[in-house]
Backbone as CSV, one residue per row, in Angstrom:
resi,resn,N_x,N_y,N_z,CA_x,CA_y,CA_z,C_x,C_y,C_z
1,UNK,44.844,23.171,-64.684,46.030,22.637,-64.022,46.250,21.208,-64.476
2,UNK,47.384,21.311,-65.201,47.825,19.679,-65.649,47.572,18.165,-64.409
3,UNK,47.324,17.190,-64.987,46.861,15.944,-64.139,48.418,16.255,-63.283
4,UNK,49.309,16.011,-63.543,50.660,15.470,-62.981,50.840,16.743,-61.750
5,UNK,50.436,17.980,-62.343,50.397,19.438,-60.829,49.832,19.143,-60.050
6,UNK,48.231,18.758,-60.202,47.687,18.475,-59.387,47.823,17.766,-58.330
7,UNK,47.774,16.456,-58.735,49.135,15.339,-58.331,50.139,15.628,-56.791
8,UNK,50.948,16.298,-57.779,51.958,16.952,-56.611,51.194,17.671,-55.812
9,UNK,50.533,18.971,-56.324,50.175,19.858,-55.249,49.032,19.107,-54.064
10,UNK,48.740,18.184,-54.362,47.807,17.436,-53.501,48.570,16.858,-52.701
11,UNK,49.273,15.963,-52.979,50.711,15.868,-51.855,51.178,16.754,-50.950
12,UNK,51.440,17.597,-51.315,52.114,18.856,-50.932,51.132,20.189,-50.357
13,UNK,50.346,20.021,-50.526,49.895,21.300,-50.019,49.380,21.919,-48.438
14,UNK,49.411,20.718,-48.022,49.178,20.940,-46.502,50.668,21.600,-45.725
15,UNK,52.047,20.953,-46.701,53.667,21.445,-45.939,53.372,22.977,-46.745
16,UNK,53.147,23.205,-48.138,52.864,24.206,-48.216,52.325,25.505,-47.898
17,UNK,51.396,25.116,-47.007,50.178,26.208,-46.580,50.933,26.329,-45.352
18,UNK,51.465,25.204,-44.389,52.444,25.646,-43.478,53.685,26.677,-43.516
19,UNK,54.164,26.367,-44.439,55.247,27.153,-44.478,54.668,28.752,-45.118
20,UNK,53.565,28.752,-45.750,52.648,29.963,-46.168,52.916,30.759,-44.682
21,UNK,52.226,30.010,-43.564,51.744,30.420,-42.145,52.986,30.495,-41.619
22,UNK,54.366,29.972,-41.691,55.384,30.567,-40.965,56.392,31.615,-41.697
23,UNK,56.348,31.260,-42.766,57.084,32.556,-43.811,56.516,34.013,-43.112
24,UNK,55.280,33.864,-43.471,54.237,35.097,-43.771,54.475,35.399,-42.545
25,UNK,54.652,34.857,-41.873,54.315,35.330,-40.131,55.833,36.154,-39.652
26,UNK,56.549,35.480,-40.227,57.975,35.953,-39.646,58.559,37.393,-40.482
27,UNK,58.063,36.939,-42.088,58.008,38.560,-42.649,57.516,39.530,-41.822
28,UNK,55.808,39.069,-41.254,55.204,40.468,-40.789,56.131,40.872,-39.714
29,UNK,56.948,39.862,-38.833,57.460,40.582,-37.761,58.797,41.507,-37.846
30,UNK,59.431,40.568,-39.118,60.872,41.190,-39.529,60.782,41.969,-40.437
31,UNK,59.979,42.120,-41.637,60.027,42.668,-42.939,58.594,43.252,-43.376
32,UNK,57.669,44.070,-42.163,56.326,44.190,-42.367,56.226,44.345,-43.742
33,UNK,54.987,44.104,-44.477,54.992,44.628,-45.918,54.085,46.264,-45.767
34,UNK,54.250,46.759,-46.729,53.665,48.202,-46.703,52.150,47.786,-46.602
35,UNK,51.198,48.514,-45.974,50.004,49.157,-46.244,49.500,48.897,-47.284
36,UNK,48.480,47.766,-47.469,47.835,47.312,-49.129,46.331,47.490,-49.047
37,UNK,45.996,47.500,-49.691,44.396,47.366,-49.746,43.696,45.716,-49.244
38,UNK,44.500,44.607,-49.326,44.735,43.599,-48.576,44.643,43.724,-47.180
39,UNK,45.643,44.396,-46.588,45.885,44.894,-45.217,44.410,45.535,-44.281
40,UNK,43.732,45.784,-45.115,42.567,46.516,-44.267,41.431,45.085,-44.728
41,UNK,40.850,44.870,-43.404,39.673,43.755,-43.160,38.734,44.378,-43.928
42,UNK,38.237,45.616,-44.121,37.558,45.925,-44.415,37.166,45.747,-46.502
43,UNK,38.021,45.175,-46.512,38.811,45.109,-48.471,37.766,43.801,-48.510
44,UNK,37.056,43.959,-50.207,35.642,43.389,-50.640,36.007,41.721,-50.824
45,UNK,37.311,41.345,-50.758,37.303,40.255,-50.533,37.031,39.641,-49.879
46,UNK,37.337,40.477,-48.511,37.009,40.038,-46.990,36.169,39.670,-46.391
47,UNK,35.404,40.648,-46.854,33.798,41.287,-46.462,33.133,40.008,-47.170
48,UNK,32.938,39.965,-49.011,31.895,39.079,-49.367,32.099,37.764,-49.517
49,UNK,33.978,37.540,-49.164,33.801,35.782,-49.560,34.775,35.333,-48.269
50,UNK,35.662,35.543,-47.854,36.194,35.104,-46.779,35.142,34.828,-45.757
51,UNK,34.598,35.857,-45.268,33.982,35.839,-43.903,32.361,34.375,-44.054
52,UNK,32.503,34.316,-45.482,31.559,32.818,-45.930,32.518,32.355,-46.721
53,UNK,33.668,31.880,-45.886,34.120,31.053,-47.424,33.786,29.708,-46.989
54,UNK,32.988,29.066,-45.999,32.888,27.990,-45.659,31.550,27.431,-46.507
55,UNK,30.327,28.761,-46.509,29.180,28.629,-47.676,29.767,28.906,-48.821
56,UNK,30.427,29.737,-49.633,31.221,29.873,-50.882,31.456,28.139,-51.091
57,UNK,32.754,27.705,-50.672,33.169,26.191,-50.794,31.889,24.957,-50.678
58,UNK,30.960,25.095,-49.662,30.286,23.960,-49.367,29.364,24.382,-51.118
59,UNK,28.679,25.358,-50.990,27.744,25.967,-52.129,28.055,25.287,-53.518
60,UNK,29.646,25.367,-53.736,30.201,24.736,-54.873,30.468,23.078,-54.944
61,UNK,30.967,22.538,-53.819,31.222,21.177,-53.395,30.036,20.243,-53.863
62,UNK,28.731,20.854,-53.027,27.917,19.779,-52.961,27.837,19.113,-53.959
63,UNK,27.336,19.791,-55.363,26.738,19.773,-56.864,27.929,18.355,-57.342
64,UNK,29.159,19.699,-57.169,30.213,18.980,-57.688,30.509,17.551,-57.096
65,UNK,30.343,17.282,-56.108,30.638,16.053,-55.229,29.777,15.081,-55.855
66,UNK,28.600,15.578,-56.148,27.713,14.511,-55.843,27.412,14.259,-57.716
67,UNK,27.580,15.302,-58.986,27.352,14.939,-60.155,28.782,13.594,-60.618
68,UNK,29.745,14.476,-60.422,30.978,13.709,-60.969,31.631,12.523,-60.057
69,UNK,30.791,12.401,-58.821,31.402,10.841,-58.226,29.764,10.457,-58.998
70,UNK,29.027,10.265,-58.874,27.661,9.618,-59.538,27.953,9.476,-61.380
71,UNK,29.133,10.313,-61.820,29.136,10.427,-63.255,30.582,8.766,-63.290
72,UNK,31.067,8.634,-62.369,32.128,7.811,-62.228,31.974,6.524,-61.894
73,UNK,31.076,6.742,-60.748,30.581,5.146,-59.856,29.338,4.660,-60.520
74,UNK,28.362,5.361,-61.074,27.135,5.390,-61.894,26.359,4.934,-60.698
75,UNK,26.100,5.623,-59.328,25.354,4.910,-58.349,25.147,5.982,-57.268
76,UNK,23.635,6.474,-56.792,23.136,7.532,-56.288,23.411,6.902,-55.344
77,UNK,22.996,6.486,-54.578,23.365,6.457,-53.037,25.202,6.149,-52.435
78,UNK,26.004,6.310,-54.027,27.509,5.991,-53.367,27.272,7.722,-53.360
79,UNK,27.042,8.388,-54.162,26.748,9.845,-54.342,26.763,10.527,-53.324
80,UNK,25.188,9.825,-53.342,24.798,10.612,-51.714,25.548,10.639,-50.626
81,UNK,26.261,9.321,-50.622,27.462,8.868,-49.487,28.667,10.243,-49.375
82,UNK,28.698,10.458,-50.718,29.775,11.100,-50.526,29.716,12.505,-50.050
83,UNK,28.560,12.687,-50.373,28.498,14.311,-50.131,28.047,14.503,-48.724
84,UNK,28.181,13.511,-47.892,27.993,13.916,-46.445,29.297,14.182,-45.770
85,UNK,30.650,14.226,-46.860,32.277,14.581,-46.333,31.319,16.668,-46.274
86,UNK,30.500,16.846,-46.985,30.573,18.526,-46.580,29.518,18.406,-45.409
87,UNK,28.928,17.403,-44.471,28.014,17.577,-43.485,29.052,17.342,-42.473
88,UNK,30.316,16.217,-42.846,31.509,16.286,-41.587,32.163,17.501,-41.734
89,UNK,32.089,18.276,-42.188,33.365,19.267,-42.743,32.236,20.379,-42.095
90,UNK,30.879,20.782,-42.212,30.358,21.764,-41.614,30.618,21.323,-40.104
91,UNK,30.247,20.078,-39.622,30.427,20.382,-37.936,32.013,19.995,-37.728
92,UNK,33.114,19.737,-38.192,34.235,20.417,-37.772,34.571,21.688,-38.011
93,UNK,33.939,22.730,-38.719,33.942,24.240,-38.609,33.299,24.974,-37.810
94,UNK,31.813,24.223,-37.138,31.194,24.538,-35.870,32.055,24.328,-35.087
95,UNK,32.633,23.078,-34.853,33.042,22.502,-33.696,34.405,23.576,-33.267
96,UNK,35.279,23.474,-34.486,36.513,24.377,-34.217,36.304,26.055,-33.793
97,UNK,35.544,26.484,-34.432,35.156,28.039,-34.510,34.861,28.239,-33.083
98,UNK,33.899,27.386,-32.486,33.146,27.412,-30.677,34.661,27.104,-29.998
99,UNK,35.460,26.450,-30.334,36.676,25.975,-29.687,37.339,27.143,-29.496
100,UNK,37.865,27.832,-30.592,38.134,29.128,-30.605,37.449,30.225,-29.790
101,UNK,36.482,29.951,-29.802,35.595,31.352,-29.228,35.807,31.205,-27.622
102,UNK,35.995,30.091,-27.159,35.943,29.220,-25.694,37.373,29.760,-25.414
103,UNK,38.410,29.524,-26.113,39.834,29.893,-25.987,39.928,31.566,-25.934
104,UNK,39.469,32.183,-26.475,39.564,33.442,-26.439,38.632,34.185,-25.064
105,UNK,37.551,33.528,-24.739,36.662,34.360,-23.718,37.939,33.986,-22.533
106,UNK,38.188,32.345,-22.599,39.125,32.399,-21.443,40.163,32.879,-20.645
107,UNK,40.603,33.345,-21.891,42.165,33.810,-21.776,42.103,35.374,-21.909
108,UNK,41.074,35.929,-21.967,40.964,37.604,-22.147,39.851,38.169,-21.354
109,UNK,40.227,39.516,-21.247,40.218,40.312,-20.557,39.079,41.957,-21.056
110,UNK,38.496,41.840,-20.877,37.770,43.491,-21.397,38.374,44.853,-20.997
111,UNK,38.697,45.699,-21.834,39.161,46.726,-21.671,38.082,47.666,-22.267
112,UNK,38.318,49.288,-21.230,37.689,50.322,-21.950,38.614,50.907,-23.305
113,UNK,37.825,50.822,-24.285,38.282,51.383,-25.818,39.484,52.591,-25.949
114,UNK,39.304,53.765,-25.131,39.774,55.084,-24.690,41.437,54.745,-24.007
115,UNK,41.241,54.739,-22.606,42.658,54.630,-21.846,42.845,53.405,-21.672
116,UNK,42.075,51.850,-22.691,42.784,50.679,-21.900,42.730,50.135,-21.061
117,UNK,41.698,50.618,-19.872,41.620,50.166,-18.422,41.104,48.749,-18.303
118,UNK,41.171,48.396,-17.356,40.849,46.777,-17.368,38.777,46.687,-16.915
119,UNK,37.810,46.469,-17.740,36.749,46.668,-16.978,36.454,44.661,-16.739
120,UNK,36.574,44.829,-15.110,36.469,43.374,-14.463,34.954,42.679,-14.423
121,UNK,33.893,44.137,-15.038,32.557,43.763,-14.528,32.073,42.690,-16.178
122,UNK,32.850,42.841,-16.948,32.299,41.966,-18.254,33.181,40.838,-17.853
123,UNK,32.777,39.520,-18.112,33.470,38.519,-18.334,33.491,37.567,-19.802
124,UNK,32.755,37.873,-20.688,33.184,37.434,-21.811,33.151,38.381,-22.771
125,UNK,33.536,38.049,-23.793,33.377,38.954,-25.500,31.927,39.763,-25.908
126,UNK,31.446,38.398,-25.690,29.960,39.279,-26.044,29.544,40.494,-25.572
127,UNK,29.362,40.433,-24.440,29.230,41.328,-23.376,29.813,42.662,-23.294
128,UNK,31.412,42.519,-23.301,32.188,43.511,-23.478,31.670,43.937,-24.543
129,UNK,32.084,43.655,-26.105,32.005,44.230,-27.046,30.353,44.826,-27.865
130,UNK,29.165,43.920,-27.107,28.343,45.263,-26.731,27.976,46.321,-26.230
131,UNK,28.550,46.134,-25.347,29.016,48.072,-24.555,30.096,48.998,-25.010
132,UNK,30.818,48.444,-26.288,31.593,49.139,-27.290,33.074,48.926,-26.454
133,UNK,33.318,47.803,-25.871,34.655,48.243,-24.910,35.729,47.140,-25.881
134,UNK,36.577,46.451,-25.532,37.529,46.282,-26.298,37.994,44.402,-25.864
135,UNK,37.704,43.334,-26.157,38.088,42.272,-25.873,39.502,41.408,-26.147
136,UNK,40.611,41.769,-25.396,41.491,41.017,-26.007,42.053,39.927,-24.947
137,UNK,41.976,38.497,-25.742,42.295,37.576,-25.065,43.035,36.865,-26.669
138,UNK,43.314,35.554,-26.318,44.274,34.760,-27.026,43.206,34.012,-28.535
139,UNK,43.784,34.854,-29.492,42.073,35.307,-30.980,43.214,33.976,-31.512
140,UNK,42.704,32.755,-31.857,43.398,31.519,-32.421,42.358,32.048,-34.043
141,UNK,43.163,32.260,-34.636,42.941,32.492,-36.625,42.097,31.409,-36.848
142,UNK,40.740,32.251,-36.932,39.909,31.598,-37.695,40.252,31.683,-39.746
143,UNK,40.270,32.333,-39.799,40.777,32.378,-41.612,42.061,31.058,-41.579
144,UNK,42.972,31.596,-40.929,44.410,30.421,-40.975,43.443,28.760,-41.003
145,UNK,42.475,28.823,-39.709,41.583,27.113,-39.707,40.985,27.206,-41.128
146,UNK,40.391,28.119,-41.355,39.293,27.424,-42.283,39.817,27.478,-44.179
147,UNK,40.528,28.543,-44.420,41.041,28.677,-45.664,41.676,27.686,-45.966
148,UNK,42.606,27.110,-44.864,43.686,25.737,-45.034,42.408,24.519,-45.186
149,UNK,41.683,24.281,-44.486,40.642,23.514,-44.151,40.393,23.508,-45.831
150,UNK,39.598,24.579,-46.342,38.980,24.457,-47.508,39.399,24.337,-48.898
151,UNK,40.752,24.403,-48.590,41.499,24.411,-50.061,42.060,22.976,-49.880
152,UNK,42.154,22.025,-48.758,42.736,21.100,-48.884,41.057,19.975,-49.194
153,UNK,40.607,20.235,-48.365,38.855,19.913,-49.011,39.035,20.305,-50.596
154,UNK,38.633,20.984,-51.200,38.888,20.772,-52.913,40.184,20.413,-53.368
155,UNK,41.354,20.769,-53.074,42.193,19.291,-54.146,41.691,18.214,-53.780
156,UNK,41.244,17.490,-52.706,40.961,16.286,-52.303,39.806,15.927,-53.691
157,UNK,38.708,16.541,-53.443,37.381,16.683,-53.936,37.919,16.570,-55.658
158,UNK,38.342,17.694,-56.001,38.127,17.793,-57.620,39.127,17.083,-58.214
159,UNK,40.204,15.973,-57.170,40.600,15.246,-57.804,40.296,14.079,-58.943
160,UNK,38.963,13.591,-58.706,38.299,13.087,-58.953,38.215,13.143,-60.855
161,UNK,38.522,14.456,-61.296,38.529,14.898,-62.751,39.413,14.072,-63.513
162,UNK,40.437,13.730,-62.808,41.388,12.444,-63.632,40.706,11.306,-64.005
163,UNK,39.965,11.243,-62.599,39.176,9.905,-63.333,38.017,9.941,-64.488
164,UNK,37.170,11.074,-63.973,35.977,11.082,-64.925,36.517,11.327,-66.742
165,UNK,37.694,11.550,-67.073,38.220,11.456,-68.198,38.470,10.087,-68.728
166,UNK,38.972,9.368,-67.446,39.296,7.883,-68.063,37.687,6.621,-67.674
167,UNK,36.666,7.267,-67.509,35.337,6.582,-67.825,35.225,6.249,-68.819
168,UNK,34.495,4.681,-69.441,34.112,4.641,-70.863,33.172,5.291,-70.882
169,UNK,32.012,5.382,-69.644,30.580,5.894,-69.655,30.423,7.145,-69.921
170,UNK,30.651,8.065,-71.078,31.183,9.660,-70.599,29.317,10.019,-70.324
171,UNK,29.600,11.231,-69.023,28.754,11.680,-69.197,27.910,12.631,-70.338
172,UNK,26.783,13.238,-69.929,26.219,13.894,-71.320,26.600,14.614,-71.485
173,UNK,26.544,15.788,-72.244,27.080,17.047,-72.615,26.479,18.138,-71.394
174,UNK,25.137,18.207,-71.654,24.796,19.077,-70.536,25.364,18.863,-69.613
175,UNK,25.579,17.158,-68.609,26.249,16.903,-67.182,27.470,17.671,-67.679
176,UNK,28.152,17.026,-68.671,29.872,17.503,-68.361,29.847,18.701,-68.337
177,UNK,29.235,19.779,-69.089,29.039,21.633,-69.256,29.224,21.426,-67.216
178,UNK,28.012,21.126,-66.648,28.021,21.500,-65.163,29.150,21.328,-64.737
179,UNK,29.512,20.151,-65.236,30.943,19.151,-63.815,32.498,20.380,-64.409
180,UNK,31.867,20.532,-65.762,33.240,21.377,-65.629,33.105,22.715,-65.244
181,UNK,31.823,23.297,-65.500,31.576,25.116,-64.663,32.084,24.640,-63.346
182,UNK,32.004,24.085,-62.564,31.813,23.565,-61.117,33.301,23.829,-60.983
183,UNK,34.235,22.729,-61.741,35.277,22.538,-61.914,36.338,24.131,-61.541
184,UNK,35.712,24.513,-62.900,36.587,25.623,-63.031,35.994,27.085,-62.111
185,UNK,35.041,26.958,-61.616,34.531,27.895,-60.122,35.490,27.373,-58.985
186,UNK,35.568,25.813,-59.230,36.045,25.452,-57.354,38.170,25.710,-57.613
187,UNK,38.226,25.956,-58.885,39.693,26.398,-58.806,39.825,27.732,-58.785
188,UNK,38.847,28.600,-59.055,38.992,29.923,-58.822,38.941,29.784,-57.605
189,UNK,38.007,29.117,-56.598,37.618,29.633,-55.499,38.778,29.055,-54.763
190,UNK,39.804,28.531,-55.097,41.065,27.845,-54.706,42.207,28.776,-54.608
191,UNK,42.354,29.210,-55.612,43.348,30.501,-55.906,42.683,32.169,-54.786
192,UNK,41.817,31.951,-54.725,41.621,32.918,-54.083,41.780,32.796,-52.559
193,UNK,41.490,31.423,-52.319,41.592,31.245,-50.494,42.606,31.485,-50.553
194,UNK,43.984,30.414,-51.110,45.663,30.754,-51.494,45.903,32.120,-51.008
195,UNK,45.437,32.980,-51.993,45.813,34.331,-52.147,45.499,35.122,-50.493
196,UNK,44.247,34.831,-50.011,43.358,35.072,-48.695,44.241,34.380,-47.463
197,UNK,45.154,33.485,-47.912,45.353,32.800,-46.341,46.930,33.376,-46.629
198,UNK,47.398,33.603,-47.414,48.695,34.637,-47.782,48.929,35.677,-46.805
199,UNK,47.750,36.456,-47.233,47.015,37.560,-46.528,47.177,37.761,-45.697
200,UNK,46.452,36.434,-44.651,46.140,36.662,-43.487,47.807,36.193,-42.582
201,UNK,48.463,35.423,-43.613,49.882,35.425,-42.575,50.883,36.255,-42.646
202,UNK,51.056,37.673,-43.478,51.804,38.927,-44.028,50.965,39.857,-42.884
203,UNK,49.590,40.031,-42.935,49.029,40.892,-42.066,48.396,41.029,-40.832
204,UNK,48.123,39.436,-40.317,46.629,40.080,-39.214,47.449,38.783,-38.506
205,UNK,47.260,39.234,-37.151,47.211,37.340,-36.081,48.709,37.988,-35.908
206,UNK,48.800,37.158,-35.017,50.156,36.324,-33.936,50.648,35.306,-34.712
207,UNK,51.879,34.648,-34.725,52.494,33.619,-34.818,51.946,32.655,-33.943
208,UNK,51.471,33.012,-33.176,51.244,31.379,-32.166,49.516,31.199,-32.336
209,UNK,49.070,32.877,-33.192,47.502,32.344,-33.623,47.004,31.469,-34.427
210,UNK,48.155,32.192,-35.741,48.033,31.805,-36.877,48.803,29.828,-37.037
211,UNK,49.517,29.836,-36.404,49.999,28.128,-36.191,48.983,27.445,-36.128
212,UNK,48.527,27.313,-34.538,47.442,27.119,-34.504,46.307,26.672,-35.138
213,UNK,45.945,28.060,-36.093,44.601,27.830,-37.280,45.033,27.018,-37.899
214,UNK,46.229,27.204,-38.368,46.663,26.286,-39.484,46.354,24.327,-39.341
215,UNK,47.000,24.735,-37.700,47.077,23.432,-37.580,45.742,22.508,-37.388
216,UNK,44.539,23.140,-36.758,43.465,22.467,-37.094,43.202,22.586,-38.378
217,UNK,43.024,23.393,-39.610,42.735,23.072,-40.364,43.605,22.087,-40.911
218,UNK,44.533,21.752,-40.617,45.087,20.365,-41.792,45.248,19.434,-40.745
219,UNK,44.704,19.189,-39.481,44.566,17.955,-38.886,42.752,17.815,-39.123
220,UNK,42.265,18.367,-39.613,40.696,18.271,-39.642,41.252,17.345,-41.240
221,UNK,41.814,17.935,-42.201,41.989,17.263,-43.289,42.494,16.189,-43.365
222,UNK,43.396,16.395,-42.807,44.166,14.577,-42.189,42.945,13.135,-41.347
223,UNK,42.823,13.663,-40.038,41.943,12.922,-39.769,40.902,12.116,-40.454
224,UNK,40.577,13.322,-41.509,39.139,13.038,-42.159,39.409,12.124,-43.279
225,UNK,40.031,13.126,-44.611,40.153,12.304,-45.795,41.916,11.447,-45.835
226,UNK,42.497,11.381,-44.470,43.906,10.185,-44.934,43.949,9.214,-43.565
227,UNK,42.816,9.453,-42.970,42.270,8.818,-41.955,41.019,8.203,-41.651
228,UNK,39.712,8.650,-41.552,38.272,8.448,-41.446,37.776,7.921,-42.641
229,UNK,38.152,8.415,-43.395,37.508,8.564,-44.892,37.644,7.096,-45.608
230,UNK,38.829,6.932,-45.060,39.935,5.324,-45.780,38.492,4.375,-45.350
231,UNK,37.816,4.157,-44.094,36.774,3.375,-43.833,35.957,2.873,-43.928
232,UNK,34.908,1.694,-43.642,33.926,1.566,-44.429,32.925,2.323,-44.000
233,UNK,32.653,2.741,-42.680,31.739,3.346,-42.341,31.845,4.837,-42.447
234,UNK,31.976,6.121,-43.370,32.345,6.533,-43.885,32.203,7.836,-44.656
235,UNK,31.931,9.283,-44.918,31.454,9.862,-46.506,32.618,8.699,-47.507
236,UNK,33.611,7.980,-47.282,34.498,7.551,-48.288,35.369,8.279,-49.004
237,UNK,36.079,8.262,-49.648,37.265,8.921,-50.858,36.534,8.971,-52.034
238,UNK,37.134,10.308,-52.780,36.190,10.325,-54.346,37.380,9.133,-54.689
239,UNK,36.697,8.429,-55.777,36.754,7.099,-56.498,37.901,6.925,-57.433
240,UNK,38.341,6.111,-57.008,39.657,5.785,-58.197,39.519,4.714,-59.342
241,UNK,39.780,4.426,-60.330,39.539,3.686,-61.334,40.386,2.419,-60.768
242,UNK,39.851,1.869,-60.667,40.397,0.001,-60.760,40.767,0.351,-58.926
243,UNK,40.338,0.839,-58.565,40.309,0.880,-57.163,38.988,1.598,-56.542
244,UNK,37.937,1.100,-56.818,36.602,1.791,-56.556,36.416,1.572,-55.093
245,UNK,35.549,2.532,-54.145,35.121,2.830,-52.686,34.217,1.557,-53.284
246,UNK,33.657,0.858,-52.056,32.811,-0.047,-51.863,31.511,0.819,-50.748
């Protein structure tokens, strides 16, 4: 992806992924799409990388975070600094996910699986849905939080590639081989959340679920890296040339 796309789409991609989440949402209600292999949870995307796309992303981040800001700043502990944005980014995915789970026991109700009946003797999810019965209360999109969450986490992150081009210090051959496998894994793994949070607003969730997800995930991004991050006390921003993090 050209320096100048990137660019933009880094700007842009948080109104983007919104309007992903209200397009998609208003198709499913007005213009369902047919029956895809997408459409069923059960589809191998689902199963082996969505339901971890938070280990998928962190798995790839760390390496990457921490070779190519250290290949830029030439300094391990700004490094180390930085790669604690994926130790804030794991407990706002704890934090949000329990938020969610709290919102849903509250607001719902256990039913028997069969005729629907209301069973009053379970009071949360767990419970119910080990006795095979049926939990529906108000399900706030976990995929909508975290896919938005994680794709705006790597443009942030692999922005950084503009700069490591304009270093005099280039790294070695072996480093750069890594920084760019890394590179070109964390844009696959980009295109695919894209494709995954598409998904999830054409097929699955509510309009008022899927908002929602959305919206913590790009106020978790906001807060963090166009808010928190700006600070001294800090993980910091990956590094800009003639404007270096202190």
């Amino acid at each position: 992806m050209a320096g100048f796309q990137r660019a933009w789409l880094r700007r842009h991609l948080a109104l983007l992924l919104a309007a992903i989440t209200l397009g998609g949402s208003v198709l499913k209600v007005t213009q369902p799409l047919a029956e895809s292999y997408f459409s069923n949870r059960r589809n191998a995307l689902n199963v082996y990388f969505v339901k971890f796309s938070w280990g998928w992303t962190v798995g790839l981040l760390l390496p990457f975070i921490f070779t190519s800001n250290y290949f830029v700043q030439r300094d391990v502990l700004y490094a180390l600094r930085r790669i604690t944005s994926c130790v804030v980014g794991t407990v706002v995915w704890f934090l949000s996910t329990r938020i969610f789970h709290i919102v849903e026991n509250f607001t719902g109700e256990c039913f028997e699986s069969q005729n629907m009946t209301v069973l009053h003797e379970f009071e949360n999810k767990h419970a119910c849905s080990k006795q095979g019965h049926l939990w529906i209360g108000f399900d706030i999109s976990g995929h909508s939080f975290l896919l938005s969450y994680c794709v705006l986490m790597i443009i942030e992150e692999t922005a950084i590639m503009n700069e490591l081009h304009k270093v005099e210090q280039k790294p070695g051959k072996a480093t750069s081989t890594i920084i760019k496998s890394l590179f070109i894994a964390l844009n696959a793994l980009f295109l695919l959340w894209i494709w995954m949070f598409f998904c999830t607003a054409v097929y699955f969730h509510d309009l008022p679920q899927k908002i929602i997800g959305t919206i913590f995930g790009i106020s978790a991004w906001y807060l963090t890296y166009k808010l928190w991050y700006k600070k001294r006390f800090s993980p910091g921003l990956p590094p800009e040339i003639g404007n270096k993090n202190e």
